[in-house]
TIFI-932549 format. One record per atom (N, C-alpha, C): residue in one letter; x, y, z. Coordinates in pm, whole numbers, padded with zeros to 5 digits, always signed. Example, Ala and Ser with C-alpha at 12.3 -4.5 7.8 and 13.67 -1.06 7.14 Angstrom:
TIFI-932549
A+01319-00569+00780 A+01230-00450+00780 A+01320-00330+00780 S+01285-00225+00708 S+01367-00106+00714 S+01290+00003+00787 
//
This chain:
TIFI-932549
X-01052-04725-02697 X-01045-04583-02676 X-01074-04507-02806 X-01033-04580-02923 X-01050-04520-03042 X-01172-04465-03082 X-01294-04579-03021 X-01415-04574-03080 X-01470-04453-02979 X-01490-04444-02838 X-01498-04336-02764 X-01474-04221-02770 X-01355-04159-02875 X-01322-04074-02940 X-01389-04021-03062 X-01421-04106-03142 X-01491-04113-03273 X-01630-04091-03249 X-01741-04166-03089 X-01835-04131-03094 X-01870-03954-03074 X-01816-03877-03042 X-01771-03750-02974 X-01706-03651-03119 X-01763-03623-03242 X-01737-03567-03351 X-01613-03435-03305 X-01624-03361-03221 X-01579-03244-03163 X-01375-03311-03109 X-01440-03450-03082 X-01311-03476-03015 X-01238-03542-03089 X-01309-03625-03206 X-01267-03684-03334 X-01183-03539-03418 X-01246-03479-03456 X-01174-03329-03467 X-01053-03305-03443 X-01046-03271-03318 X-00941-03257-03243 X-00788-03321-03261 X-00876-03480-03251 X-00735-03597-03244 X-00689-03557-03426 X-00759-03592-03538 X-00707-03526-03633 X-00633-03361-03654 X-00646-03290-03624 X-00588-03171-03582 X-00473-03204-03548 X-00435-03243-03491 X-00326-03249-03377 X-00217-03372-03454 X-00257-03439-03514 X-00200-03586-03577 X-00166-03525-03697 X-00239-03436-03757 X-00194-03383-03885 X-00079-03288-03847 X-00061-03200-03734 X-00013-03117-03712 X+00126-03157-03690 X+00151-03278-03579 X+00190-03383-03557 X+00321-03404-03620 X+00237-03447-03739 X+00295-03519-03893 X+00359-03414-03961 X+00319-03285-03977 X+00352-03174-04078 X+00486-03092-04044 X+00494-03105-03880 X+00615-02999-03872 X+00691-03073-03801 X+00832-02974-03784 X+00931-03062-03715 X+00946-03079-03575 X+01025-03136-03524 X+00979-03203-03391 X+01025-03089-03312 X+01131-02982-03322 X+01170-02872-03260 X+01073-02764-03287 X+00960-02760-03352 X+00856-02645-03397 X+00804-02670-03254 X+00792-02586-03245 X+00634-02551-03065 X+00532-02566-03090 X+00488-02597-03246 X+00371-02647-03269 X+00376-02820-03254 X+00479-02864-03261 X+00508-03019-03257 X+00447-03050-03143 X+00470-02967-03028 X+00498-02978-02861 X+00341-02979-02848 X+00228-02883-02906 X+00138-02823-02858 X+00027-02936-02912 X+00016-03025-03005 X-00017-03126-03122 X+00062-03259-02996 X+00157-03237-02965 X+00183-03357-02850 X+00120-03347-02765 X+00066-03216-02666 X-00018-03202-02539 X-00169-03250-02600 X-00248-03187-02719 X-00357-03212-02756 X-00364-03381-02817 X-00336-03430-02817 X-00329-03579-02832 X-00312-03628-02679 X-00259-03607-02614 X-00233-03663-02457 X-00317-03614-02435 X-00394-03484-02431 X-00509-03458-02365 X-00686-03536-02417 X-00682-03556-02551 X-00784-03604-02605 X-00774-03774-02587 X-00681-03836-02578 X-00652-04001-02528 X-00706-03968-02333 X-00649-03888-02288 X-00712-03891-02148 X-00810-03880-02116 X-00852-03728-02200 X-01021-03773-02205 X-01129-03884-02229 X-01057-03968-02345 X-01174-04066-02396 X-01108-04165-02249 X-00989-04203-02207 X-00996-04257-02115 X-01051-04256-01976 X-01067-04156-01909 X-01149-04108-01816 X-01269-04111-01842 X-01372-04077-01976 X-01475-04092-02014 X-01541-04253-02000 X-01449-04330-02028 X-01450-04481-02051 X-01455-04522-01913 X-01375-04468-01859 X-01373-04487-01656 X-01507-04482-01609 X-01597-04402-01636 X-01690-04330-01573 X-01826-04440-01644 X-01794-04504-01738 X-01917-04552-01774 X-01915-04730-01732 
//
């Protein structure tokens, strides 16, 4: 799934975004929460993407 992600620069992006974001604040910040949805959403994508091929 990793590499499916990585081919996709925009979505590689993303998963960093969110992992940094992740990492930086605390787990009660609403940014923690929002960096948790965008990671579940960018792993589903490359997974469904991976489905389809």
């Amino acid at each position: 799934m990793a590499i499916e992600i990585a081919r996709t620069p925009a979505s590689a992006a993303r998963l960093r975004a969110a992992e940094y974001t992740a990492q930086s604040v605390d787990r009660g910040d609403a940014a923690w929460r929002g960096a948790m949805d965008e990671l579940h959403a960018v792993h589903s994508w490359a997974h469904e993407s991976l489905a389809r091929e």
